[in-house]
Structures are given as C-alpha cells and as structure tokens.
Rosetta silent file (secondary structure, phi, psi, omega in degrees, C-alpha in Angstrom):
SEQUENCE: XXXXXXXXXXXXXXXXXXXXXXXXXXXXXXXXXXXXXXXXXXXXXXXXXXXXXXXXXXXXXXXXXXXXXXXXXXXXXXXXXXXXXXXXXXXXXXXXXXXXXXXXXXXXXXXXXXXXXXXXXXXXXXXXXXXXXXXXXXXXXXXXXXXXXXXXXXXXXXXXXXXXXXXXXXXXXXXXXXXXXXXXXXXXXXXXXXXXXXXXXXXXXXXXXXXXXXXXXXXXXXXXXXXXXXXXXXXXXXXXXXXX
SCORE:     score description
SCORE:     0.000 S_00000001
   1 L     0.000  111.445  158.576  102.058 -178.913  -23.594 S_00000001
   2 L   -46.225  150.526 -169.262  104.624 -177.524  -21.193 S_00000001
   3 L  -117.181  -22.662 -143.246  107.336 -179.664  -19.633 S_00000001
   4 E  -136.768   98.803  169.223  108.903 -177.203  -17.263 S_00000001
   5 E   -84.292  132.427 -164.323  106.619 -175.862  -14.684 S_00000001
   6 L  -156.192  126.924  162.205  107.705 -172.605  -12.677 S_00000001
   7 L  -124.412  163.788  176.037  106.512 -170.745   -9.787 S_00000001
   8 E  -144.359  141.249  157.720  108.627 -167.842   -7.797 S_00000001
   9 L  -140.744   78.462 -156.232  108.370 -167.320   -4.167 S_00000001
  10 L    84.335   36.063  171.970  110.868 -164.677   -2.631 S_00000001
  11 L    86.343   19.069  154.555  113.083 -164.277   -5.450 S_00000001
  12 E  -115.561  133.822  159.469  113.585 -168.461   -5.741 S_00000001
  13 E  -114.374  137.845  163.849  112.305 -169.652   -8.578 S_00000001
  14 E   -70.757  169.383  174.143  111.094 -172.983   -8.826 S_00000001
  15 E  -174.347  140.236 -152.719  111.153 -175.061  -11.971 S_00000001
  16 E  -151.876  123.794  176.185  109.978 -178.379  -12.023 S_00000001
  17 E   -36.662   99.205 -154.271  110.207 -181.082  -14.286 S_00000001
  18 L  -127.670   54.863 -178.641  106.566 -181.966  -15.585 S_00000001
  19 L  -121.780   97.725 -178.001  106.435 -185.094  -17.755 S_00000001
  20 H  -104.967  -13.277  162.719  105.479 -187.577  -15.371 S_00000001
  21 H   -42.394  -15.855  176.117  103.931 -189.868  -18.413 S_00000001
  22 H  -170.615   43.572  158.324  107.073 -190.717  -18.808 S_00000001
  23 L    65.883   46.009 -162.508  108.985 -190.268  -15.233 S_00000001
  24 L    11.632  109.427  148.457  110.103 -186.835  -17.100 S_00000001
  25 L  -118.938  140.804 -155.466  112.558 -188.229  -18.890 S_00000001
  26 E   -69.878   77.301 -165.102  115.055 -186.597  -20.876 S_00000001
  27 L   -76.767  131.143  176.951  113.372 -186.064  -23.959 S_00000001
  28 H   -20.157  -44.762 -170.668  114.965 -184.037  -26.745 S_00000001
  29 H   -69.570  -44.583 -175.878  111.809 -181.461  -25.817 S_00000001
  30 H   -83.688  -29.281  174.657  112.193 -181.115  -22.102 S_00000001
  31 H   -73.426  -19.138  150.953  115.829 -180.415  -22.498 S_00000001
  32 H   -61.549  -41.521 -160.874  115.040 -177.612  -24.650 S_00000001
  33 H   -94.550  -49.287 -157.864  112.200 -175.991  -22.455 S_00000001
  34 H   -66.415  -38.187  159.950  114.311 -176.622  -19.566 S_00000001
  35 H   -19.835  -63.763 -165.860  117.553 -174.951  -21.541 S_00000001
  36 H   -70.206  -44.980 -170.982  115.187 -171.903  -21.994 S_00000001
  37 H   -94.580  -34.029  158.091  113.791 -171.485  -18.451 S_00000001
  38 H   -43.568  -80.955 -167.061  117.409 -171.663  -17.065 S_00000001
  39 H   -29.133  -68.812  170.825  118.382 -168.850  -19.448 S_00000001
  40 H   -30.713  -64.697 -174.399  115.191 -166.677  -18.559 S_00000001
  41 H   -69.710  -20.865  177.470  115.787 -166.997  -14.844 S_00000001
  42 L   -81.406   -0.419  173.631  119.770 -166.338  -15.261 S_00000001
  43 L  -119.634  -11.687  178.167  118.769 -163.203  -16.890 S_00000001
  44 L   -80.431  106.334  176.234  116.066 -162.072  -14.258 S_00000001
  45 L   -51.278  -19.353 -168.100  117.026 -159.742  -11.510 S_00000001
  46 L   -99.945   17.721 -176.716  114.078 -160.441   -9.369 S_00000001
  47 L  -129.722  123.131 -159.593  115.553 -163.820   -9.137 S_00000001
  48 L   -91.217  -55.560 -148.438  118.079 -164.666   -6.167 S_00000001
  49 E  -151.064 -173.188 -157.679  118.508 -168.532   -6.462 S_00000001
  50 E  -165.924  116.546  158.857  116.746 -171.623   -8.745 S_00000001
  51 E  -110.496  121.407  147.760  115.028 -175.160   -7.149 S_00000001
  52 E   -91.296  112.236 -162.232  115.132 -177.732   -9.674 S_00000001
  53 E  -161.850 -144.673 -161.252  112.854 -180.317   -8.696 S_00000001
  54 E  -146.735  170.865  141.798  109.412 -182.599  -10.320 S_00000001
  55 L   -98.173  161.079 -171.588  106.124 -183.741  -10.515 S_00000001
  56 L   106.070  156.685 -169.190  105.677 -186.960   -9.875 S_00000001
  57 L  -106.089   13.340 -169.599  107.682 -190.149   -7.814 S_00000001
  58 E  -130.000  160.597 -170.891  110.403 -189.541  -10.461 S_00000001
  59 E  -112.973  -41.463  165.022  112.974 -186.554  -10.355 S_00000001
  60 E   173.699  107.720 -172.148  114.159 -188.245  -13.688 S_00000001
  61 E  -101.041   85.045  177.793  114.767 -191.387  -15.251 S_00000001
  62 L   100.141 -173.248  155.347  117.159 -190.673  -17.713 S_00000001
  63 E   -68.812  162.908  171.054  116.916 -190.182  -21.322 S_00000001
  64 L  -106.017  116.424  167.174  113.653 -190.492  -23.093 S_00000001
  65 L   -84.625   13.375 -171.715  114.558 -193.774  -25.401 S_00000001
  66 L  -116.292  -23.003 -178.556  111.872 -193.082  -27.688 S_00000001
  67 L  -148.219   85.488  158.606  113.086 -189.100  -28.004 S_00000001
  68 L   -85.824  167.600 -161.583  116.791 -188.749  -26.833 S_00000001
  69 L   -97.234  148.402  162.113  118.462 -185.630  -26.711 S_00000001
  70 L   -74.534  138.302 -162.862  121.382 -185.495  -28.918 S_00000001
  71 H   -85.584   27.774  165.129  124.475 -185.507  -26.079 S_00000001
  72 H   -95.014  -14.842  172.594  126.251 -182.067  -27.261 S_00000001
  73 H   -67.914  -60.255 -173.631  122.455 -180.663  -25.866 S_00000001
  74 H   -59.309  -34.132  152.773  122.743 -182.394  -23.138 S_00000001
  75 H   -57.160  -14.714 -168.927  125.897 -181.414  -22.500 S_00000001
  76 H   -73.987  -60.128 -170.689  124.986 -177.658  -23.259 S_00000001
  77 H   -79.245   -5.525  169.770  122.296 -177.950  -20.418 S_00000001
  78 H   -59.553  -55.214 -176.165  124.668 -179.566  -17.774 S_00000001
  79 L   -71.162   15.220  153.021  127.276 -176.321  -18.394 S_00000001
  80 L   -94.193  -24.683 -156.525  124.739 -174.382  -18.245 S_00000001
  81 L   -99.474  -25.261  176.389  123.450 -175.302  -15.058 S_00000001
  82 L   -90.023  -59.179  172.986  127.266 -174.729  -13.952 S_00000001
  83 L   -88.584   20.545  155.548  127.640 -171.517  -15.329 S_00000001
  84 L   -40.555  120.996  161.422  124.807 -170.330  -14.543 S_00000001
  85 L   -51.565   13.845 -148.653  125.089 -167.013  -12.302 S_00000001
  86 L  -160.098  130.816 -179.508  122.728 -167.779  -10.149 S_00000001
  87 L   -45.322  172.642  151.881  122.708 -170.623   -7.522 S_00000001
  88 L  -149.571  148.812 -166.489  120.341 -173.702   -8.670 S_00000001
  89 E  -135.323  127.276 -159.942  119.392 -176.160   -5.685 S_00000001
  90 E   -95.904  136.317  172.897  117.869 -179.777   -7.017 S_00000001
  91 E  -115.039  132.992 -177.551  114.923 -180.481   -4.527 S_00000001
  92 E  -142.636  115.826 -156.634  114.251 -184.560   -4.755 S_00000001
  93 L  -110.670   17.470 -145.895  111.082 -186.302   -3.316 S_00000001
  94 L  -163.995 -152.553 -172.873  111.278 -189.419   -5.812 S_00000001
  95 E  -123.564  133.242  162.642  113.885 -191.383   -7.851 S_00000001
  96 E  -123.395  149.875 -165.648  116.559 -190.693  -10.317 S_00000001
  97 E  -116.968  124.102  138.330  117.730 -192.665  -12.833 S_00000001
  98 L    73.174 -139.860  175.172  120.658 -192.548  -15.168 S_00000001
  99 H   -50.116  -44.977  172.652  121.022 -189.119  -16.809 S_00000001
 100 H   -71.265   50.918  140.709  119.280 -187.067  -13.979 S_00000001
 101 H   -93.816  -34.227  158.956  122.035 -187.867  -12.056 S_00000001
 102 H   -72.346  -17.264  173.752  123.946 -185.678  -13.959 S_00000001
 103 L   -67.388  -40.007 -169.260  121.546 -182.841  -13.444 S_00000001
 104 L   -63.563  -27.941  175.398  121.662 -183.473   -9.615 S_00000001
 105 L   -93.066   11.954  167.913  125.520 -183.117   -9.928 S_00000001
 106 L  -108.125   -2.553  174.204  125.625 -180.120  -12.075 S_00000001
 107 L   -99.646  156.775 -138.645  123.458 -178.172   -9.573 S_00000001
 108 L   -76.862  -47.034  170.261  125.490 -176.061   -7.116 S_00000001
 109 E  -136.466  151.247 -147.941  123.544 -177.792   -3.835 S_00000001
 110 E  -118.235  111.262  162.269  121.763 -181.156   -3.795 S_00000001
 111 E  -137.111  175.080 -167.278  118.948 -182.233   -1.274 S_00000001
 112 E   175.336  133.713 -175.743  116.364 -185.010   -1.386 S_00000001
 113 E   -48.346  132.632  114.956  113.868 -187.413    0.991 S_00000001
 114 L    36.808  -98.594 -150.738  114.820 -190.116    3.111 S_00000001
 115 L   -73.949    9.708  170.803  112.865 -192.702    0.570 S_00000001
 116 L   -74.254  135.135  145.247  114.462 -191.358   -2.983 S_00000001
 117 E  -105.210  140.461  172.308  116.389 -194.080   -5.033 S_00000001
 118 E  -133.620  165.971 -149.655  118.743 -193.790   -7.001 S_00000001
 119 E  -174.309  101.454  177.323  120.611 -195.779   -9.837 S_00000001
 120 L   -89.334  106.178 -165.800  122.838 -195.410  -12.868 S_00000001
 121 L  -119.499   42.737  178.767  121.867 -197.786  -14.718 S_00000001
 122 L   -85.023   -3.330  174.381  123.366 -197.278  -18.304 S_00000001
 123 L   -72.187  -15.186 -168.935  125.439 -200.465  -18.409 S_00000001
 124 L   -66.965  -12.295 -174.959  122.278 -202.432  -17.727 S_00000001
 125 L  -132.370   34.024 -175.132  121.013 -201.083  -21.535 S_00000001
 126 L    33.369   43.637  174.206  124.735 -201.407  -22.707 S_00000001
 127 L   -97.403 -175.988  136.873  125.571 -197.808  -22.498 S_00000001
 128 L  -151.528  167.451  178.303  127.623 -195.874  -19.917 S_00000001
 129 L   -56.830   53.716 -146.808  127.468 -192.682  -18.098 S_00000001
 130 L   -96.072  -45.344  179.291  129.608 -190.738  -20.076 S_00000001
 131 L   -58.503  -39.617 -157.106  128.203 -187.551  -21.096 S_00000001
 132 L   -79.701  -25.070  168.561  126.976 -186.956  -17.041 S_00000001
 133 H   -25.007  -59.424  167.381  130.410 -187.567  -16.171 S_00000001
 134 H   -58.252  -37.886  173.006  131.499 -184.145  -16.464 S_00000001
 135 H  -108.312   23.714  165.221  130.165 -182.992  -13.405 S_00000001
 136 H   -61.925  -67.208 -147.997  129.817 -186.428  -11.626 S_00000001
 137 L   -83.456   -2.579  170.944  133.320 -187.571  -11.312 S_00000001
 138 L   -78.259  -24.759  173.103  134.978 -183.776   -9.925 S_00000001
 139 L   -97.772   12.748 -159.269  132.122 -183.871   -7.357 S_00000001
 140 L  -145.046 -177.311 -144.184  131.687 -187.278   -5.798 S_00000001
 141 L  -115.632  132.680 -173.620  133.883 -189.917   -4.038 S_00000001
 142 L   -55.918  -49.240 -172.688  136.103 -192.373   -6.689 S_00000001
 143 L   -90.291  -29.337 -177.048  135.686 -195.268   -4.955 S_00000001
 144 H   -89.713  -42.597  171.126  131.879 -195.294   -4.481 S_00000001
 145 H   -66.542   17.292  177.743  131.124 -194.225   -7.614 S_00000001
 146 H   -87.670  -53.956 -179.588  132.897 -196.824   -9.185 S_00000001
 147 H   -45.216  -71.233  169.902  130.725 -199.579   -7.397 S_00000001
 148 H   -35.794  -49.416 -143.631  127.627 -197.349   -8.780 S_00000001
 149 H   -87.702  -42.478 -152.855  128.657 -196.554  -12.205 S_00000001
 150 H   -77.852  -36.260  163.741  129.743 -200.445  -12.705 S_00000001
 151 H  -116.095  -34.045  152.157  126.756 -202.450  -11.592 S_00000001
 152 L   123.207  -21.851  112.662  124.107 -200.487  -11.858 S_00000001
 153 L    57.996  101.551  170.905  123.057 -200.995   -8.372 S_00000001
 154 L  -104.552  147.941 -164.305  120.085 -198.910   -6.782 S_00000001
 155 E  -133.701  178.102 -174.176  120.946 -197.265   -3.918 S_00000001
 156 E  -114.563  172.752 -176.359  119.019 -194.874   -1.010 S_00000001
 157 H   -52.902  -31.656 -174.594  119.615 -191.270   -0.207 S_00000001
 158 H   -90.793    0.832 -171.789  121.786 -191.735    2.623 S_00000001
 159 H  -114.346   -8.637  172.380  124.287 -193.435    0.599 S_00000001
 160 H   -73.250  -43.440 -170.464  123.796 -190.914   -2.053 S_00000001
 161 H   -53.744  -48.101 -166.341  124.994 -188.344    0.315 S_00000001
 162 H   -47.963  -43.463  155.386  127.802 -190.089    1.152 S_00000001
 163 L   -57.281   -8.799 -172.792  129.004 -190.380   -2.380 S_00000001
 164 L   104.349  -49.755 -162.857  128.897 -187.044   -2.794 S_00000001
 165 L   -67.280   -6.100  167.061  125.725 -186.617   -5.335 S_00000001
 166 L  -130.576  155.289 -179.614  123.595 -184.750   -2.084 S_00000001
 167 L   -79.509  -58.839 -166.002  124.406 -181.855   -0.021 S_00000001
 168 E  -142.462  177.616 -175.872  121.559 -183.679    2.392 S_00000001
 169 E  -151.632  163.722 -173.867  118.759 -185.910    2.867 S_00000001
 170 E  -161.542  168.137  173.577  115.806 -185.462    5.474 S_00000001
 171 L  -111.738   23.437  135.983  112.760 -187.137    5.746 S_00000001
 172 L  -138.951  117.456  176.117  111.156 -183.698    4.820 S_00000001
 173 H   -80.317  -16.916  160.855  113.110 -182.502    2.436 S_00000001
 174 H   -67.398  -34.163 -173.987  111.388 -179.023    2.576 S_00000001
 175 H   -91.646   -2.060 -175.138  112.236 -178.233    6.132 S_00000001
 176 H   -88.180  -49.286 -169.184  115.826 -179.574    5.268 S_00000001
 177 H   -83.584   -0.631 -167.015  116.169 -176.763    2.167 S_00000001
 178 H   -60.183  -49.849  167.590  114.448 -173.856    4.366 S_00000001
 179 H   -91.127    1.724  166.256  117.598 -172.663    5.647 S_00000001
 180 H   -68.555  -44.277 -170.768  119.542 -173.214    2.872 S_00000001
 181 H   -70.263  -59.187  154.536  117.159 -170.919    0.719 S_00000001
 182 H    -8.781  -61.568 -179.480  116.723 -168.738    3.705 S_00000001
 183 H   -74.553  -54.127 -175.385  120.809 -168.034    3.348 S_00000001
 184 H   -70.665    0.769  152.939  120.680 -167.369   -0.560 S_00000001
 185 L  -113.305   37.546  177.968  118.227 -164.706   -0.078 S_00000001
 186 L  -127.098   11.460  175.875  119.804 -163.131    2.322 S_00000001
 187 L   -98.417  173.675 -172.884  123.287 -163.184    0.299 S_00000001
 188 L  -106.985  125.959 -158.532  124.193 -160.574   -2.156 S_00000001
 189 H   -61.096  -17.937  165.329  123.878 -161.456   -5.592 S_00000001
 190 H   -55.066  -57.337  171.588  127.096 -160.447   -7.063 S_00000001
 191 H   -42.613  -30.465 -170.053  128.836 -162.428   -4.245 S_00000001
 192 H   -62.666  -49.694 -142.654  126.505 -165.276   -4.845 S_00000001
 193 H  -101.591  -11.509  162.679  127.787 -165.461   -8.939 S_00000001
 194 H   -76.535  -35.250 -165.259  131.524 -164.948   -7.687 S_00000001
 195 H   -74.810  -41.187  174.387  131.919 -167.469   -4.683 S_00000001
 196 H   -40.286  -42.036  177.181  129.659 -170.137   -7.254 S_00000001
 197 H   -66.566  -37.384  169.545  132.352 -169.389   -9.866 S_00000001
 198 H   -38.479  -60.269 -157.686  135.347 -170.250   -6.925 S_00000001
 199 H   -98.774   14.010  169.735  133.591 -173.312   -6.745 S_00000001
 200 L  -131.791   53.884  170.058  132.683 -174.945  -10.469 S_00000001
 201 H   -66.551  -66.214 -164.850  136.289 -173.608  -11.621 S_00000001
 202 H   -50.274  -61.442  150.680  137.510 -176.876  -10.963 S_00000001
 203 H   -13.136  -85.265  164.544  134.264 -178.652  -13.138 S_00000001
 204 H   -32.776  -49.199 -154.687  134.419 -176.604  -15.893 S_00000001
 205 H   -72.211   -9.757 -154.190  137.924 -177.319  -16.784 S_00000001
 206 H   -85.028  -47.652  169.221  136.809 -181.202  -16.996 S_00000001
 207 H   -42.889  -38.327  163.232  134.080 -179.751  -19.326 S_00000001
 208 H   -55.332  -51.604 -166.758  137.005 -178.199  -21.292 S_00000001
 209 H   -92.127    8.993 -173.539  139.367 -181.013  -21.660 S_00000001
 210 H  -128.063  -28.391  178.321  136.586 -183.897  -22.079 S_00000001
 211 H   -47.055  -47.350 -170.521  133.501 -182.728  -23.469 S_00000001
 212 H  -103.083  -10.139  156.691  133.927 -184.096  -26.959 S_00000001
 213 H   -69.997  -66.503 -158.948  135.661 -187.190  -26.320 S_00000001
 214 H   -68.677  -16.816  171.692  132.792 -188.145  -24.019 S_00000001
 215 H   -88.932   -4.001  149.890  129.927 -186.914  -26.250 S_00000001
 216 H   -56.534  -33.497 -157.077  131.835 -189.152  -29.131 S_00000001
 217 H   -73.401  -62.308  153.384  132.174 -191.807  -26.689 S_00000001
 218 H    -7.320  -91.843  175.742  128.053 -190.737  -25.940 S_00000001
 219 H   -83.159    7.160  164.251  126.791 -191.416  -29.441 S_00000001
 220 H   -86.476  -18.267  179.848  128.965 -194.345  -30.302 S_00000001
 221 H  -101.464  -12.780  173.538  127.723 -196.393  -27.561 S_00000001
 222 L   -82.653  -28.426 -152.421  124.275 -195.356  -28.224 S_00000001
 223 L  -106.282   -6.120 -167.008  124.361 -196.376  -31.902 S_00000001
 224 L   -73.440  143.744  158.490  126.080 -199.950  -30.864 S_00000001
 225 H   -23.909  -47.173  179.388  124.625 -203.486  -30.978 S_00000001
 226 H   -70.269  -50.430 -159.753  124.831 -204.107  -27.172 S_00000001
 227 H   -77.254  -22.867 -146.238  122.660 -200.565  -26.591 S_00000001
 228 H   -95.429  -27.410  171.784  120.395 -201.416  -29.454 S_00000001
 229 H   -89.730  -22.152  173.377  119.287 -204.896  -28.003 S_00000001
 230 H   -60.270  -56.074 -162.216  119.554 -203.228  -24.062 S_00000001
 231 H   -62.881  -50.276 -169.692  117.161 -200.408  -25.225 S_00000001
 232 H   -61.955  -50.435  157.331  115.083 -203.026  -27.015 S_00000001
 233 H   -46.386  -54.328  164.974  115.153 -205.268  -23.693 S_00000001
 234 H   -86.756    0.771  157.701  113.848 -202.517  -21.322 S_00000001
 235 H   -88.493  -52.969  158.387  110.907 -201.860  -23.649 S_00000001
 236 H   -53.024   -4.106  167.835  110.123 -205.249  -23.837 S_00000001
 237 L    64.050   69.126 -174.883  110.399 -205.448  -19.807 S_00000001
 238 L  -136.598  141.350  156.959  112.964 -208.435  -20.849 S_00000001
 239 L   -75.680  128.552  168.215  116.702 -209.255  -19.522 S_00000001
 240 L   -49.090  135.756 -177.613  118.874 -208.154  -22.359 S_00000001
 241 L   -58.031   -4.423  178.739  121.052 -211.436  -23.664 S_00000001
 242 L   -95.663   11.277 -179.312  123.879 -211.023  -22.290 S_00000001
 243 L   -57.037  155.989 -170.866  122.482 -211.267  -18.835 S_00000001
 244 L  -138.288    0.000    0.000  124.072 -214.540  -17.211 S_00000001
C-alpha cells in the first residue's frame, strides 16, 4: 500500500501524505516513501516546484508510536526537504501535530486554512521537540514558540502565522497558493535552486552544529520512563501520572 500519493499539474508536483488510518503519522514507512518521492522529483526536470500536503483532516500527527522512525531518518528527511533544489510549498487543510511541524518548517513556503490546528505536544507524552528543532527555531519567533513548545497548547492558523510556522492562512487555502505557484512557474529554475540556497544557508548551519546532539537528546527521551508511561497514557486515552 502506498503512503505518498502524487499527481503533477504544470510542472508542480503534488505529493500528499496518504495514511489517514492513522492521521498519516510518521511511521518509519511513510518517511521512507516520502524520502524517495522527494529524491525522484529533485531529480526531474519536468518539475518546477513540490506541494506537500494530505488526505484526510490531518496534515500529520506526529510520529507513528506504534512504528517510529528512528530520528537520524527523520532528520535525513527534514535536510532533505531543505536542500532540496527545488522549491517545496506545504498546502494544510487539517491539523498538525508534533513532528509535522517540523515538516511544515523545513518547507521553503508554508500555507494552510483558516480552521487548521495546530499543537506540539511532545511534553504532554514526556518527550520534547528536539529533532524538529532544526528548522523550527531559525524560522519562527523565540518568544512564541516558547509558550508552544512548553505547554503543549493547541493553537489556530492565524497564530501559526504569526509565529512564523506559515507563510499564510486563507479560508481557501487553494486560492491563497494560486499565485504563489503561479510565480514558481514562471521563475527560472536555476534561479529558483540559487535564491532557495540564499535562504536555508542560515538553517543548514543549525543542522551542522546540532544534528547529533539533538537526535541523542531524540532517542534518550524516547527510551525514558516519563515517555514510556506518556506513550502508554495516550494509547490508553488516559492522563499520564504526572498530570496535577
């Protein structure tokens, strides 16, 4: 069964998250197929730009706790999604959770409906956002994310923007990306993979100096007492004990 769904219509190709059985969450499997269909389209000439976007009321919640991804993959596909050569634009009609927050902040422009929630919620299953970091905290505002990262907090679209984590929000989110797409096929694609590099310079280097402290940080907090009764607690639809 495919995970990754893809259509092309004027040199953007879509690709679209397809698990909805389980709000596509970031299952060891879909981070592979999605890994793969970056790569494919980053190597295709007949391809101008990339929308990442879902089936489904969920864009993504998260890891899959029944099949996580080991975080140096996940880190592989964030940096990938940054150096990609090719624009990638997250289209979002539904809710993200948790790790697909870091996908929405590793793609290049961000847009997403009116009614999408959003919500990091890895302290709540005695985790934290660590791996998604790298391209979180160089793109988004210090002070808001703090409030976010720290309670866990669901929040709306217009407050996403605000934060940084959307370019925009519309209450059609299609007639909001029209002229965005509309400009990236009318740009020239060398320019396109130079001015993108100007602007995830800055990114990257956090990906240089941080990546392996935060994916130790990643699977030490995953493997812990607190995540193992959190994890246990949101499968059981239970507050975890240390709730007060």
């Amino acid at each position: 069964m495919t995970l990754i769904a893809r259509t092309r219509a004027r040199a953007v190709e879509t690709l679209s998250l397809d698990s909805p059985h389980n709000r596509n969450a970031l299952s060891a499997a879909l981070v592979g197929e999605l890994a793969d269909a970056l790569t494919e389209s980053g190597k295709d000439t007949g391809v101008r730009a990339i929308v990442l976007t879902h089936t489904g009321n969920t864009f993504s919640a998260g890891a899959d706790l029944k099949d996580p991804p080991p975080p140096e993959a996940l880190v592989a596909l964030l940096r990938q999604i940054i150096e990609l050569p090719k624009p990638v634009v997250a289209r979002v009609t539904g809710h993200v959770r948790a790790g697909g927050l870091g996908l929405l902040a590793a793609c290049d422009i961000a847009a997403a409906a009116t009614d999408a929630t959003f919500a990091f919620t890895e302290v709540r299953i005695g985790v934290a956002p660590a791996v998604i970091s790298l391209p979180l905290l160089p793109r988004t505002n210090p002070r808001a994310l703090a409030r976010h990262y720290l309670t866990g907090e669901r929040f709306d679209a217009a407050e996403a923007q605000a934060t940084g984590l959307l370019t925009t929000c519309a209450d059609d989110v299609d007639t909001a990306l029209d002229p965005i797409l509309e400009g990236l096929r009318r740009s020239a694609p060398d320019a396109l993979a130079e001015t993108k590099r100007l602007l995830t310079a800055r990114v990257l280097e956090a990906f240089d100096r941080d990546a392996a402290d935060l994916t130790a940080l990643s699977a030490r907090l995953f493997s812990s007492p607190q995540a193992r009764e959190g994890m246990t607690a949101f499968l059981e639809r239970r507050d975890p004990a240390w709730v007060v």
